[in-house]
C-alpha positions in Angstrom: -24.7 6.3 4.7 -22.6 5.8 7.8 -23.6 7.4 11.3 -21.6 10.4 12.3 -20.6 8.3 15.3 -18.9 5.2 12.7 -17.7 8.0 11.0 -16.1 9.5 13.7 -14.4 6.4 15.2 -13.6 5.6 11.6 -11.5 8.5 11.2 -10.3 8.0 15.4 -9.2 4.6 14.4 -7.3 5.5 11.3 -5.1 7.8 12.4 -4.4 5.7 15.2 -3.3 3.1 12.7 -1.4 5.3 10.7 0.6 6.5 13.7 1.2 3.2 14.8 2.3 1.6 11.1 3.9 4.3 9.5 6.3 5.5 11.9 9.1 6.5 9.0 6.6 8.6 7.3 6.9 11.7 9.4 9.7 14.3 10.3 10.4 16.7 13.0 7.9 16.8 16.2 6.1 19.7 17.5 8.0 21.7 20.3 11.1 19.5 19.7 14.5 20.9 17.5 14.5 21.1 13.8 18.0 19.2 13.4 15.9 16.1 12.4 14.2 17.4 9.6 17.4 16.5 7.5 17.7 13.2 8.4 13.6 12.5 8.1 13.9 13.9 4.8 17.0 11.4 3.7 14.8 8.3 5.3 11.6 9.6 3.4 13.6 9.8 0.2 11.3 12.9 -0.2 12.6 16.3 -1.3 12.9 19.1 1.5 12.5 22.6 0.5 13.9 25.1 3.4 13.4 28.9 3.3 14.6 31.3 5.6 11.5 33.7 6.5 13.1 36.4 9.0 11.6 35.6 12.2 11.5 31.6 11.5 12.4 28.7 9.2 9.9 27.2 6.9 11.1 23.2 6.3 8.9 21.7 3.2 8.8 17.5 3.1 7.2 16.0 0.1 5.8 12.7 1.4 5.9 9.7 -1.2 2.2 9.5 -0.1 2.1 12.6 -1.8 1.5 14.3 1.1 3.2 17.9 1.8 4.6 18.7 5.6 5.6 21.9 6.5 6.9 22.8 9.7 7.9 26.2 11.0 11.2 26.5 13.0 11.6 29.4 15.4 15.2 31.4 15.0 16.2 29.3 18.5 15.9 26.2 16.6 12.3 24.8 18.2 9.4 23.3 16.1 6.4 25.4 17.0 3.8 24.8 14.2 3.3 21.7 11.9 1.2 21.7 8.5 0.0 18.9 6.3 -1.8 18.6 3.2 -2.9 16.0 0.8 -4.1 12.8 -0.5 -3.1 11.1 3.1 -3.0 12.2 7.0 1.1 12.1 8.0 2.0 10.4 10.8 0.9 12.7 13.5 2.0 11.0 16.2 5.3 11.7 15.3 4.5 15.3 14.2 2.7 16.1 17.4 5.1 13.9 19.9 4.2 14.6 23.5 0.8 16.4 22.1 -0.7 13.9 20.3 -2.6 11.9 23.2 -4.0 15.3 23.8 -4.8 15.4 20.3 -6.7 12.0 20.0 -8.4 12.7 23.4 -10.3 15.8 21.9 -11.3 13.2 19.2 -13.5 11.2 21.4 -15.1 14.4 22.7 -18.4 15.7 21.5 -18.0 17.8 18.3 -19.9 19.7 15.8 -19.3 17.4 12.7 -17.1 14.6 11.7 -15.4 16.6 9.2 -13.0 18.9 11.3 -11.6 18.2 14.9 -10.3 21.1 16.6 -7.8 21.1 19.8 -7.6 24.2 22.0 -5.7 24.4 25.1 -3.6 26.8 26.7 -0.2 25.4 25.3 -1.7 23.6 21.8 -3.6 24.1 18.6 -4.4 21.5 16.6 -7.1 21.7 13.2 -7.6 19.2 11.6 -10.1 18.3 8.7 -10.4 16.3 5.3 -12.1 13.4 3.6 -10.9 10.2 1.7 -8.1 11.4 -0.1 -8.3 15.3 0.6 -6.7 15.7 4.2 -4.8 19.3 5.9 -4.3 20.3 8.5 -2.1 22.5 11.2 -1.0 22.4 14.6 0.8 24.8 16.7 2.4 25.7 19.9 0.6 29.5 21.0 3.4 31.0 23.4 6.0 29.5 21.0 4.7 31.4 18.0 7.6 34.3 16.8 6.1 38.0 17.4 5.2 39.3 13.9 3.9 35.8 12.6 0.3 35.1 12.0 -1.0 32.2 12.4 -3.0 32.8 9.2 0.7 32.9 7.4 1.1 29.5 8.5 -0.8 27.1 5.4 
């Protein structure tokens, strides 16, 4: 059985790789405008599902991986929270954008298992947690979040 600390760099290492390899696999970035989910979609040749749920925009981008992205416009037209789940972890370097270094520097900090890595911060959210073939996960922007929407909503 591996060591929690393989494990952990394991995991570190392949979503680095993923971020760095599969750059077309991904769509619009965290805190950035919604106007490329469109044209991500068209590249991804995936199918994009978009519902209009009062307070914000819910875009839905079935990954050929399999993989379903959701991300969750704001009525001003800002991404403030990203969703994934499935077989494969998206490209979250281009889902988090200017987060994500923030995001892989929590990786390499002490946590409680190798399973789930959480980011907290003032200004980002990100959970994250899966296993071969069984990865989900959500990150969000906290003062970008529309009043009446609970994070809990956002799956």
């Amino acid at each position: 059985m591996p060591s929690r600390l393989g494990l952990k760099s394991w995991m570190l290492a392949s979503t680095a790789a993923i971020a760095v390899l599969l750059p077309c696999l991904a769509s619009a970035t965290l805190g950035e405008p919604e106007a490329s989910v469109a044209a991500d979609g068209a590249q991804l040749q995936g199918s994009i599902k978009a519902a209009d749920m009062g307070t914000y925009r819910l875009h839905e981008i079935q990954l050929p991986s399999g993989t379903l992205v959701r991300e969750y416009a704001g009525l001003d037209g800002t991404v403030f929270a990203v969703t994934w789940h499935g077989p494969y972890v998206p490209n979250l370097r281009q889902l988090l954008g200017r987060y994500f270094d923030a995001y892989v520097g929590a990786g390499k900090a002490p946590h409680a298992d190798h399973h789930h890595l959480q980011v907290r911060q003032s200004d980002l959210v990100v959970e994250s947690s899966g296993h071969m073939h069984a990865f989900n996960g959500r990150a969000y922007l906290p003062q970008a979040i529309p009043g009446g929407v609970s994070i809990g909503d956002l799956l």
